[in-house]
C-alpha positions as CSV (number, residue, x, y, z in Angstrom):
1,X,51.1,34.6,14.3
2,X,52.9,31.6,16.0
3,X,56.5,32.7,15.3
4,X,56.6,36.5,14.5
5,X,60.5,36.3,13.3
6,X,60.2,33.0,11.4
7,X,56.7,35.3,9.2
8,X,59.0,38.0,8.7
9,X,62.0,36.3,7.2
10,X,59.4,34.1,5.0
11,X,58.1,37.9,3.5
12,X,61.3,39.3,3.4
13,X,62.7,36.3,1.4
14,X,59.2,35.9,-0.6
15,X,59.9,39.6,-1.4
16,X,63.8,39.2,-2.8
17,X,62.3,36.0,-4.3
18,X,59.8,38.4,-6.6
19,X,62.8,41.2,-7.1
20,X,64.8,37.9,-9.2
21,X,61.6,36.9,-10.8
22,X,60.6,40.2,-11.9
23,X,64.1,41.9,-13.2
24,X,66.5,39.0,-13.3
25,X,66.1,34.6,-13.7
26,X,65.3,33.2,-16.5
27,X,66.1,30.2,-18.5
28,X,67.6,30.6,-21.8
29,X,67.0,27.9,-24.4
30,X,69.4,27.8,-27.7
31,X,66.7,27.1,-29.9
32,X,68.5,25.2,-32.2
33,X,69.0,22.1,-29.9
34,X,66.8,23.2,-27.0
35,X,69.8,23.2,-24.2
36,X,69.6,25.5,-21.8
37,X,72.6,28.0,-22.0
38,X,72.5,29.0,-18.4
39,X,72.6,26.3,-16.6
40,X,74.6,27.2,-13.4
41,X,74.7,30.0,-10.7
42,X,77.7,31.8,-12.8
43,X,75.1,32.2,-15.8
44,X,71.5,32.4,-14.1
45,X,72.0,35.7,-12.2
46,X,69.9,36.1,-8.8
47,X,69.8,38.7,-6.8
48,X,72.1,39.2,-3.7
49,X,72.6,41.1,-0.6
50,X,73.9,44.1,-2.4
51,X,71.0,44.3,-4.9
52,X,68.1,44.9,-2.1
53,X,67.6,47.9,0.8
54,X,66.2,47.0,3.7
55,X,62.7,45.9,3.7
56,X,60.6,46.8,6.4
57,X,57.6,43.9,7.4
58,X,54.5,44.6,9.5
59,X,51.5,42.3,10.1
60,X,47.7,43.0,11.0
61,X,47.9,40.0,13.9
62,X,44.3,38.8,13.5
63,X,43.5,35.4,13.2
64,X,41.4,34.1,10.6
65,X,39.1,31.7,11.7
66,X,38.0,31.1,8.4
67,X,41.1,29.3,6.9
68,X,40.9,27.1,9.9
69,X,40.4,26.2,13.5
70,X,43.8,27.8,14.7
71,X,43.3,31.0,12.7
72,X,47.2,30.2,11.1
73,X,48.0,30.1,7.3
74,X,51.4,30.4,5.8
75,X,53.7,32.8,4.1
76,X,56.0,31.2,1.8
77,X,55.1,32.3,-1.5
78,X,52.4,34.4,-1.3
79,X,54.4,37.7,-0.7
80,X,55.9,37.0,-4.2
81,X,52.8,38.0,-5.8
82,X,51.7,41.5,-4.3
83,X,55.5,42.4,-4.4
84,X,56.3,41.1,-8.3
85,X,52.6,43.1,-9.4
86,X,54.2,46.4,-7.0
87,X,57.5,46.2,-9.5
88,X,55.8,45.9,-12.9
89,X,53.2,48.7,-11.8
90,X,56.4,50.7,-10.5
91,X,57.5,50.3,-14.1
92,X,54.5,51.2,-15.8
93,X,54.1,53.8,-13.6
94,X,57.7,55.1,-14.1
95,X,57.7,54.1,-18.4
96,X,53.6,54.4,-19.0
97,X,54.5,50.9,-20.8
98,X,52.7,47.9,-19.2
99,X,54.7,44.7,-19.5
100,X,52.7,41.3,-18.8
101,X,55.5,39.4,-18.9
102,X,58.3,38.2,-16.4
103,X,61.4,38.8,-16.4
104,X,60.9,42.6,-17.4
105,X,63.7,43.1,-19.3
106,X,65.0,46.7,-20.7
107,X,64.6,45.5,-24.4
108,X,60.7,45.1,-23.5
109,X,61.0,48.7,-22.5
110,X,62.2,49.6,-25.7
């Protein structure tokens, strides 16, 4: 890991990232003249500091010499796909109803 600090906030933001993917953002279209209706912050909701607990990041600090030379990959988006499959699973796990689609919304639960 060449910056330990800078690969935590990358997860921890990659992680909030999947929270507003899973539960919240999405693009509504009025499907009479394709417009979107939400089309500012006030109307496309994403999730805030008072929406997420702390989240605790670790690392296994091996290199992997098999991505490259220097044994370094990045972080950016791939901690938004273990942690939006850990929400729907939560769900289904929670509901016994296994949603496939994102943003889970409570209708879909219904």
């Amino acid at each position: 890991m060449v910056s330990p600090r800078t690969a935590a906030s990358q997860v921890r933001g990659g992680v909030i990232w999947a929270f507003g993917a899973s539960l919240r953002e999405a693009t509504e279209v009025d499907p009479r003249y394709g417009g979107f209706l939400n089309n500012d912050l006030a109307d496309y909701v994403v999730p805030v500091n008072a929406d997420i607990g702390e989240i605790e990041v670790d690392f296994i600090n091996e290199p992997d010499l098999l991505a490259n030379s220097v044994g370094v990959k990045g972080l950016g988006e791939v901690a938004m796909v273990g942690a939006s499959a850990a929400i729907a699973n939560a769900i289904f796990h929670a509901t016994g109803k296994r949603l496939r689609e994102l943003p889970i919304r409570v209708e879909h639960l219904l």
